[in-house]
Backbone as a printed PyTorch tensor [residue, N CA C, xyz], in Angstrom:
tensor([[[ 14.5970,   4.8980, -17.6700],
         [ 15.4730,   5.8390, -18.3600],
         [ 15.1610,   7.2520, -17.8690]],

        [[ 16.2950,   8.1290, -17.4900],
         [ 15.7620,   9.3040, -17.2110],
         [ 16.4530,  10.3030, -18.1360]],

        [[ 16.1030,  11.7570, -18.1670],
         [ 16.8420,  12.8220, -19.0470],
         [ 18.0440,  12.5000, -18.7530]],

        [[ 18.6830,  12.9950, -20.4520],
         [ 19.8800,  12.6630, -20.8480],
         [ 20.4920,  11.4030, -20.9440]],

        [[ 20.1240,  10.3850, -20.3590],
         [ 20.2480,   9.1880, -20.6420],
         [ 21.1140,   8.7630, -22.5730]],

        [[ 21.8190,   8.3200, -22.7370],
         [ 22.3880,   8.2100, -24.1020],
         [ 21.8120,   6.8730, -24.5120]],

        [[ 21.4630,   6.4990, -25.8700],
         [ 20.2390,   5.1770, -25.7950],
         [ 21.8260,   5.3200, -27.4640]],

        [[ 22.4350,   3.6290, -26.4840],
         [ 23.2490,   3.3890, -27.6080],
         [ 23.2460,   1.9160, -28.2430]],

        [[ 22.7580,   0.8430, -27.4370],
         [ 22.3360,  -0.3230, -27.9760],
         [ 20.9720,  -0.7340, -28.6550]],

        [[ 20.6920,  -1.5400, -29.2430],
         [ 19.1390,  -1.8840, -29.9340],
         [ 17.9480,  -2.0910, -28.9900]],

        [[ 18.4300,  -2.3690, -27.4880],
         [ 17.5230,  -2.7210, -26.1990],
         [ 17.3900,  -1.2220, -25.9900]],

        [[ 17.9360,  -0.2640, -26.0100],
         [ 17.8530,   1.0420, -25.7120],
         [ 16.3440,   1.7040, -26.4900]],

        [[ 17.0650,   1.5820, -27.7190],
         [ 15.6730,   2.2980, -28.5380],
         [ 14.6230,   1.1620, -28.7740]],

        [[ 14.7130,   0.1970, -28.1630],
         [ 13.5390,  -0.4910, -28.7200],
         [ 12.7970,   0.0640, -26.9030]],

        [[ 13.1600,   0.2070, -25.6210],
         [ 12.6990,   0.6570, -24.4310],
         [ 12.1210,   1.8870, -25.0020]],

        [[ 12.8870,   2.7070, -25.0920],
         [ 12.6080,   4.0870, -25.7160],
         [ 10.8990,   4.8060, -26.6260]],

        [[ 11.2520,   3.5460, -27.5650],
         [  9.9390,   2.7900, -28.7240],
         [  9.0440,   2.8840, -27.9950]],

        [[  8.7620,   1.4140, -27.2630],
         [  8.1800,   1.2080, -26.5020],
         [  7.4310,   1.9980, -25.9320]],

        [[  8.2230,   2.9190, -25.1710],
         [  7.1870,   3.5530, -23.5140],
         [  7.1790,   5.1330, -23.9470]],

        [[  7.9080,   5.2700, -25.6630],
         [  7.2550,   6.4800, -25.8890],
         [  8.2050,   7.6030, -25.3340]],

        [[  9.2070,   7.6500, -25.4210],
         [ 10.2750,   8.4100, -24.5550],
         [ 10.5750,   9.7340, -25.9420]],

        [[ 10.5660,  10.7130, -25.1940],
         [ 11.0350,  11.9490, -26.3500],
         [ 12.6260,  12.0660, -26.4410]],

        [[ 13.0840,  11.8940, -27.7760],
         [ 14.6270,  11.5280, -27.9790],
         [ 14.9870,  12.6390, -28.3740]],

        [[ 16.0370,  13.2690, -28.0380],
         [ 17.0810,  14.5570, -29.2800],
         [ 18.0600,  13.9430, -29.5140]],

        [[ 18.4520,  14.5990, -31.0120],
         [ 19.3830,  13.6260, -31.7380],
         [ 20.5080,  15.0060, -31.9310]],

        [[ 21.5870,  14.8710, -31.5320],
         [ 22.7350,  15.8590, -31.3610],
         [ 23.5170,  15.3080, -32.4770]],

        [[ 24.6270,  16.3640, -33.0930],
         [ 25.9050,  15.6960, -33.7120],
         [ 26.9860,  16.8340, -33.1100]],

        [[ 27.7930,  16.4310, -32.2180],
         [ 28.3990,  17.5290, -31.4230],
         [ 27.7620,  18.2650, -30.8230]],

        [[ 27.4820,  19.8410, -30.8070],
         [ 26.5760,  20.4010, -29.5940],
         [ 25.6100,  21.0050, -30.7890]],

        [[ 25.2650,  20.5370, -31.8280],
         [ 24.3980,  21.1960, -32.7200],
         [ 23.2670,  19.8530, -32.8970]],

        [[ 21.8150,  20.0140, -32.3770],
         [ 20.6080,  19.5520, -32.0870],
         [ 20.0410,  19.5280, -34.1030]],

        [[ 19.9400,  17.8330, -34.1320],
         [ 20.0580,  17.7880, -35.1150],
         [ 18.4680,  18.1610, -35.6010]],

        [[ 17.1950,  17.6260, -34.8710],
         [ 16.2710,  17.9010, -35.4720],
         [ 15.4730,  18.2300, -34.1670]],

        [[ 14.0750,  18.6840, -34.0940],
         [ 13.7340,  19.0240, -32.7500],
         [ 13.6810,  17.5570, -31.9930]],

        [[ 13.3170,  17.4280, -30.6550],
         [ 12.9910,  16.2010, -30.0050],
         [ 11.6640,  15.5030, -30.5940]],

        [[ 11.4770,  13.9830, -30.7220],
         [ 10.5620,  13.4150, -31.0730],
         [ 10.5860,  12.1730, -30.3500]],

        [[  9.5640,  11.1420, -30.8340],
         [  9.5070,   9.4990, -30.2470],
         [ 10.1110,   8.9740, -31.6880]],

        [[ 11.2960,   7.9980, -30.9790],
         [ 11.6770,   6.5890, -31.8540],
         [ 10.7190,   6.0420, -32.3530]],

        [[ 10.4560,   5.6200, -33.8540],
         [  9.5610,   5.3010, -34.8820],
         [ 10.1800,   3.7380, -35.9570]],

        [[ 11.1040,   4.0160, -35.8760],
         [ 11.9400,   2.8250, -36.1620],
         [ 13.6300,   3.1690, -35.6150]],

        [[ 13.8820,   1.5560, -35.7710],
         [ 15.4290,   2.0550, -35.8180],
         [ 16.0700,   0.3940, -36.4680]],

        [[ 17.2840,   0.8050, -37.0830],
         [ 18.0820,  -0.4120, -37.6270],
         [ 19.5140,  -0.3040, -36.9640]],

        [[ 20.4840,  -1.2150, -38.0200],
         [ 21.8200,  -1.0020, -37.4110],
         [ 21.8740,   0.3480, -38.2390]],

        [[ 21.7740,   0.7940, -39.3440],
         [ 22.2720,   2.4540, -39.4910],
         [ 21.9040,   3.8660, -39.5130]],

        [[ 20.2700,   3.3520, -39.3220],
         [ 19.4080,   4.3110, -38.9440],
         [ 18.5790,   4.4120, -37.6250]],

        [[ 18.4030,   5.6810, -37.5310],
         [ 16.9290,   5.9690, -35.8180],
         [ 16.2050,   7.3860, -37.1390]],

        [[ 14.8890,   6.5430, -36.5410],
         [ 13.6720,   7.3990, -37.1630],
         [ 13.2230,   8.1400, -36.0640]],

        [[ 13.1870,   9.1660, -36.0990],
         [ 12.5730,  10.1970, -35.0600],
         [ 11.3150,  10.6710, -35.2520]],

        [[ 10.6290,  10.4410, -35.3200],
         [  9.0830,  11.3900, -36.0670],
         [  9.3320,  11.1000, -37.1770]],

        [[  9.4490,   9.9880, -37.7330],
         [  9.5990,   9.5360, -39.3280],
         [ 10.7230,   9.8230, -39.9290]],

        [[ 11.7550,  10.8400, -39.7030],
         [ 12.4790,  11.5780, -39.9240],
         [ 14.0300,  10.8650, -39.5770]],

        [[ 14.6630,   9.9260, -40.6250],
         [ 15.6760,   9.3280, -40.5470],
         [ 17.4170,  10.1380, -40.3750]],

        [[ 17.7170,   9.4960, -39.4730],
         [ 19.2070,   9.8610, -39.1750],
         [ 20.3550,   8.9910, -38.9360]],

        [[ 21.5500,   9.1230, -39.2500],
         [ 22.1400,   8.1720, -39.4260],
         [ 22.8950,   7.7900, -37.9110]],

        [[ 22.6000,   6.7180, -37.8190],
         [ 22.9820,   6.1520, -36.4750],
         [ 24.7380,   6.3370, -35.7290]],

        [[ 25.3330,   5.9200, -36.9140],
         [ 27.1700,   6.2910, -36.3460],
         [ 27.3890,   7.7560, -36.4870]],

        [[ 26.8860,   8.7010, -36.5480],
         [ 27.5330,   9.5600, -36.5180],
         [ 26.5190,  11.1710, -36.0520]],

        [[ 25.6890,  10.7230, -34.8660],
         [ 24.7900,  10.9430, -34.0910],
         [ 24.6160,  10.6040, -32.5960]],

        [[ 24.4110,  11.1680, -32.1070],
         [ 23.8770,  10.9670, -30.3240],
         [ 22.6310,  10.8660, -30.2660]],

        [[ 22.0940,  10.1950, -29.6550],
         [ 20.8330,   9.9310, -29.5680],
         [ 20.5370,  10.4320, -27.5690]],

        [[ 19.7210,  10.9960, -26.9520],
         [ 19.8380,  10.7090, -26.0310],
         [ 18.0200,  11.0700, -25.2630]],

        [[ 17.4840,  11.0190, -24.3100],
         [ 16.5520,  10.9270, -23.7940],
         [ 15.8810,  12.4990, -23.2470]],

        [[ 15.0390,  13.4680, -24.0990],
         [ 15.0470,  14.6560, -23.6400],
         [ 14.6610,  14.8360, -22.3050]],

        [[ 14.9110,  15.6640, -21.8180],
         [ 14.4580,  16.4180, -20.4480],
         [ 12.7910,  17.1340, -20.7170]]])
């Protein structure tokens, strides 16, 4: 996975999980919380640094 990369399936953030990848979570061009590592994720949530967000109506993508 490299920057900017968009992590939109469950294989995405579970890679992500995994190897420790720093995520920003956008909703349009406004950066929803700072960048962090995936901590959990379901079908309607991604935990960022513990810090839950709702999955449909969010970008998730791979920081630089």
């Amino acid at each position: 996975m490299k920057a900017g990369y968009e992590l939109i399936e469950d294989n995405d953030f579970e890679t992500a999980k995994k190897n420790g990848y720093i995520v920003k979570v956008t909703q349009g061009a406004i950066a929803i919380y700072p960048p962090g590592k995936v901590t959990a994720y379901s079908e309607n949530h991604v935990a960022i640094d513990g810090k839950k967000v709702f999955r449909p109506v969010n970008k998730f993508h791979i920081a630089e």
